[in-house]
N, C-alpha and C positions, 0 to 999 in steps of 0.2 A: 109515545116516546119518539122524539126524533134523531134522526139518524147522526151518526157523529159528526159528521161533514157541516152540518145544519148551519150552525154555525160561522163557517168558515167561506159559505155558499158564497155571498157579496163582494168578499175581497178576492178570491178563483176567479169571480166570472170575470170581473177586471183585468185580470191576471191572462188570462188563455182565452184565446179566441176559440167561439164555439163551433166555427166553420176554418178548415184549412185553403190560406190562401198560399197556394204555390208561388207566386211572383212571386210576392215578399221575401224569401226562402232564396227559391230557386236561382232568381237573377244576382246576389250576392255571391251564393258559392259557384254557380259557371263561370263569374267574373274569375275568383279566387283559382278556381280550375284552370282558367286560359291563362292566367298571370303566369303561375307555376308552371304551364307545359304539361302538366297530369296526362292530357291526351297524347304525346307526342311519343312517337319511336322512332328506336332507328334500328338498320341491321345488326345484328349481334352474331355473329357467327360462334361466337365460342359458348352460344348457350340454345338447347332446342326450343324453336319456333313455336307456337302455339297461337291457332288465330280464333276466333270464335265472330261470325259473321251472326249479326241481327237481323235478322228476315221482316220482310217488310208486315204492314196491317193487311187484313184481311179487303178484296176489294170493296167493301162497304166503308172503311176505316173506321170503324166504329172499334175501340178496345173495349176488352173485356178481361175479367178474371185470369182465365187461361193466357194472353199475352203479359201479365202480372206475373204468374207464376213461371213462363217462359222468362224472361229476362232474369225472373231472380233466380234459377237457375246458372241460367247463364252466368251470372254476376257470378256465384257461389265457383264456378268450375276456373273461372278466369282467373279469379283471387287466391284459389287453388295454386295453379298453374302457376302463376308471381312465386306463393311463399314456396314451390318445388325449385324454383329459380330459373324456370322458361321465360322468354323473351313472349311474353302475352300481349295480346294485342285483341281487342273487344272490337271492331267494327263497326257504327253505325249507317245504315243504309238511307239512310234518310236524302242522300247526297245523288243517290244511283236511283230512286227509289223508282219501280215501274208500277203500275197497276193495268186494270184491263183496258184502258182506252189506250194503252201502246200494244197491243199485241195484234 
């Protein structure tokens, strides 16, 4: 017997790419992100601060799992921090980023 999907195999694979291409994705919504300001803050005094800094890759720069679940952490505590009504601010290092050939 074949599975119930069987059927519907040839028009799916059409349908959904079997391999995830990040460009395609990615480069639309950063666009949409920068349009909007999504990243942008500014000082808010009338609401407490909250920063969460991103620590750079490992000196190998190889990611893995564990920097996966670090960020989505992160993500989870920041998003937090918004819906409590802190002035949040996620940080990426990417800009400062050092590794061992500076130290």
């Amino acid at each position: 017997m074949q599975p119930f999907y069987y059927h519907f195999k040839s028009k799916i694979s059409g349908m959904i790419a079997t391999n995830y291409n990040p460009k395609a994705s990615e480069e639309k919504w950063y666009k949409y992100w920068m349009d909007h300001k999504l990243f942008h803050s500014e000082v808010d005094n009338s609401r407490e601060p909250y920063c969460i800094v991103i620590p750079p890759p490992n000196v190998t720069g190889v990611l893995h799992m564990g920097h996966m679940l670090n960020n989505t952490i992160q993500d989870a505590l920041v998003r937090r921090a918004r819906l409590l009504g802190k002035n949040a601010c996620w940080v990426d290092r990417k800009s400062t980023r050092l590794n061992s050939s500076h130290t």
